[in-house]
C-alpha positions, 0 to 999 in steps of 0.5 A, a space after each residue: 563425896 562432894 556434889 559433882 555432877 558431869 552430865 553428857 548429851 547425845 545426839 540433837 542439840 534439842 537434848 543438848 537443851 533438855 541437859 542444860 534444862 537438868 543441870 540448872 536445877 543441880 546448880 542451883 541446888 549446891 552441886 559442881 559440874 565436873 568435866 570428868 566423869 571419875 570425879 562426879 558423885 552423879 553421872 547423868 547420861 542424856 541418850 539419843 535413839 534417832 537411828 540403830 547407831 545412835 542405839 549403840 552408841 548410847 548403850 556403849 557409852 553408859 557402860 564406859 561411863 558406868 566403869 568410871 563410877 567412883 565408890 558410892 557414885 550414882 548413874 543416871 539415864 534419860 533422853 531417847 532411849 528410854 522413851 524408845 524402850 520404856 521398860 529398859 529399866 528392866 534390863 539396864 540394872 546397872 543404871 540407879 535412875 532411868 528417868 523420862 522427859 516428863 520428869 525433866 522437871 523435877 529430875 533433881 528432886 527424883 534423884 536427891 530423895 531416892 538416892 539409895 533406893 533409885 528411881 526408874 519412873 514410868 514412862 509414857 508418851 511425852 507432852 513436857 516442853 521446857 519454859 522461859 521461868 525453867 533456868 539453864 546452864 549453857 554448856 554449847 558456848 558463852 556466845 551462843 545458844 539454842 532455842 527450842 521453839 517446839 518438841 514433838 512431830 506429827 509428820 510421821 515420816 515412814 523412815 523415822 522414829 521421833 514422834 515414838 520417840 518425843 511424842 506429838 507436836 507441842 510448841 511454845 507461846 511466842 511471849 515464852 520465846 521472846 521472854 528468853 531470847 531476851 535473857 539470853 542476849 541480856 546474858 551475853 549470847 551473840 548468836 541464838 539458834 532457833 530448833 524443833 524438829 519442824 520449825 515451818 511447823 511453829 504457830 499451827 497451835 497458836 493461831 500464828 506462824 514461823 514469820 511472826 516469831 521471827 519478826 518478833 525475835 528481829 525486834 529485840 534490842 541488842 547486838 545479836 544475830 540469830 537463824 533457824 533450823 529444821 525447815 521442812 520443804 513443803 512449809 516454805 513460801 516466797 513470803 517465808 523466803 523473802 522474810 529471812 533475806 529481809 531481817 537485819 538480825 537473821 542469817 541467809 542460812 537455809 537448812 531444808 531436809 531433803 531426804 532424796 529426789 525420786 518421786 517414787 520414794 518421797 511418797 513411800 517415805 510420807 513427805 509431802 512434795 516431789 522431786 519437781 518441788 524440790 527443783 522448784 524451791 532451789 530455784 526459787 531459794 535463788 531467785 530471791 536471794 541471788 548468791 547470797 545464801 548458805 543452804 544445807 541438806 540431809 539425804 537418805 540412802 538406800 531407803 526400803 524399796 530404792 532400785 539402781 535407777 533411784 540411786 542414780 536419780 539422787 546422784 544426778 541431782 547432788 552433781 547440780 551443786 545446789 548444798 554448801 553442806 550437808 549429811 547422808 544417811 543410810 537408811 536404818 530400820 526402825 521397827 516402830 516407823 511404817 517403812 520397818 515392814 518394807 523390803 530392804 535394800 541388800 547390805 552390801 549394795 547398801 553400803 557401796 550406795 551410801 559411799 557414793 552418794 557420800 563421797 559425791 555430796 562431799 565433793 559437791 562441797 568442796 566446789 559449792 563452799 569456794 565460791 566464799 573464798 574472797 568474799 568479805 562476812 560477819 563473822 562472829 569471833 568465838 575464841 582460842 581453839 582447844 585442839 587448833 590452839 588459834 583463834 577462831 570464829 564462825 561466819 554466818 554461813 557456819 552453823 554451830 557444831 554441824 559445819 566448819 569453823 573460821 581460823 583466823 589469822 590477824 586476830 591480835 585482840 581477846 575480844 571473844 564473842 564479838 562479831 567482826 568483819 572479815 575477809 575469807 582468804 581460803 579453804 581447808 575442806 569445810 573450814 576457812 581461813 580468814 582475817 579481820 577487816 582493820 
């Protein structure tokens, strides 16, 4: 068989990253990527594990993918789930290779000299965090790409498994960063999205901070624009703020996990602030940008403990219309964070809780995002459409993957990965609907 790979990544686009990570070192070692997964000599499968769903999913799609194999085909897997269960590899024995993040690095060479006897390595806590001399293979867009500044948590959250997951805080060295933001703009990229599962946090390992990378990513020379993610409440001051209004190169783009608004919950979930906090920055977010801002938001629903009068106090704070978007989660139990010893919430009022705080965040949506509509952006011009079949883009208050996209209708040229005024003339849901400023 020929050396083809297809290789698919669940969950963040932090392991969207690790893949790209994993791919190069097969290209450059005279394998194909393959889109289908019937053609590949190897099938590499990058799971997620964040919350029991994504368990399922990552198990299901093993075995769709492990009935695809072609005769004398290998399967592969790595990411979350096994860092989770490091002894899958006991049960899971139609996988020929079950490889950790810490062996990212060589993850060719393990598979190439095992070949026919596999390899399912040890798997620990891990501490690896890809470099600026590691080589990656974009697989997001020829436009655009995520930077991931740092890996790890030390938050530990009660409702979340992460730092189980992909182990302690560790971040990057700003030259590191800035070495590579510069090869990806030299490469073409228009738009780079900086990720950890805490950026406010970068800098606490380097005696620096979240405002000097982003200084230091606004220098670079070249006709790019950039924003962060992940930006935890509590580590976000005026000065932060007012940096990311003042930056030429960054996006207005705020995405502050919330997770709810009562008091009583904040503190059993281990976040460090209060509802009141939560008002207070909103408040603050708008004095210093004005109108000119996109924030969004992640919420949890029916966390252990949550009473009727909780619920209620979430659902009062989301009929403020404060998130242009945004997510909701029901909680899921995670054996290994704190809040798995918890008392639950019942299923069923679980359910009806999380369909109403979902159904009234979506509808809080929709009004917040019409306030875009007639409102000339920059927008950078992506391409035609694989499903739509027409041109289309994103604004800068659009997030690649998370958030809608732009439908353009003016557009005559090709001159994809451009970044182009526009005026938004309508909305569909979460999309809009714009034309090119001439």
């Amino acid at each position: 068989m020929k050396k083809t790979l297809f290789c698919e990544s669940l969950g963040c686009p932090k392991n969207r990253v690790d893949s790209e990570v994993i791919i190069a070192q097969f290209l450059e070692n005279g394998w194909e990527v393959t889109e289908k997964p019937e053609k590949a000599r190897l099938i590499i499968l990058n799971t997620c594990s964040f919350i029991n769903d994504a368990r399922e999913e990552s198990v299901s799609r093993f075995f769709d993918l492990h009935a695809a194999l072609a005769n004398g085909a290998k399967i592969a897997m790595t990411g979350c789930l096994p860092q989770l269960y490091p002894n899958i590899g006991r049960e899971l024995r139609e996988a020929d290779f079950i490889i950790g993040i810490d062996d990212i690095p060589r993850f060719r060479e393990l598979v190439e000299s095992n070949w026919l006897v596999g390899y399912k390595g040890k798997i620990g806590e891990p501490s690896f965090l890809y470099s600026s001399e590691m080589s990656r293979s974009s697989t997001l867009s020829p436009f655009t790409a995520y930077l991931k500044i740092a890996d790890g948590c030390n938050n530990f959250c009660s409702f979340c498994s992460i730092p189980y997951i992909r182990g302690r805080y560790r971040e990057r060295g700003i030259d590191d960063i800035v070495t590579e933001a510069k090869a990806l703009v030299a490469g073409g990229i228009r738009e780079i999205v900086l990720i950890a599962q805490d950026t406010t946090q970068y800098g606490t390992k380097h005696d620096s901070s979240l405002a000097v990378l982003l200084k230091k990513i606004n220098e670079i020379e070249g006709n790019f624009r950039f924003r962060t993610m992940y930006l935890y409440p509590s580590g976000i001051d005026d000065d932060l703020l007012k940096l990311i209004r003042d930056l030429d190169k960054m996006y207005n783009y705020l995405e502050i996990p919330i997770q709810h608004i009562s008091d009583r919950l904040l503190k059993s979930m281990n976040r460090r602030y209060t509802g009141r906090d939560i008002y207070d920055l909103i408040e603050r977010i708008n004095r210093i940008f004005g109108d000119n801002y996109l924030l969004r938001t992640t919420l949890l629903s029916s966390f252990p403990t949550e009473t009727k009068a909780d619920h209620e106090e979430l659902k009062s704070f989301i009929s403020h219309d404060f998130f242009d978007y945004g997510g909701v989660f029901r909680y899921s139990k995670e054996e290994v964070s704190a809040s798995g010893k918890l008392r639950a919430v019942p299923a069923k009022t679980a359910k009806e809780r999380f369909d109403e705080v979902n159904a009234l965040l979506h509808e809080s949506l929709e009004r917040r995002l019409s306030r875009f509509v007639g409102s000339e952006c920059e927008m950078l011009y992506e391409g035609i459409d694989g499903e739509l079949k027409v041109p289309t883009g994103r604004c800068w208050n659009q997030a690649p993957e998370i958030d809608g996209i732009t439908i353009v209708t003016n557009a005559a040229d090709k001159n994809f990965g451009t970044l182009r005024k526009c005026r938004i003339v309508s909305r569909e849901g979460t999309d809009f609907i714009a034309d090119f400023i001439k």
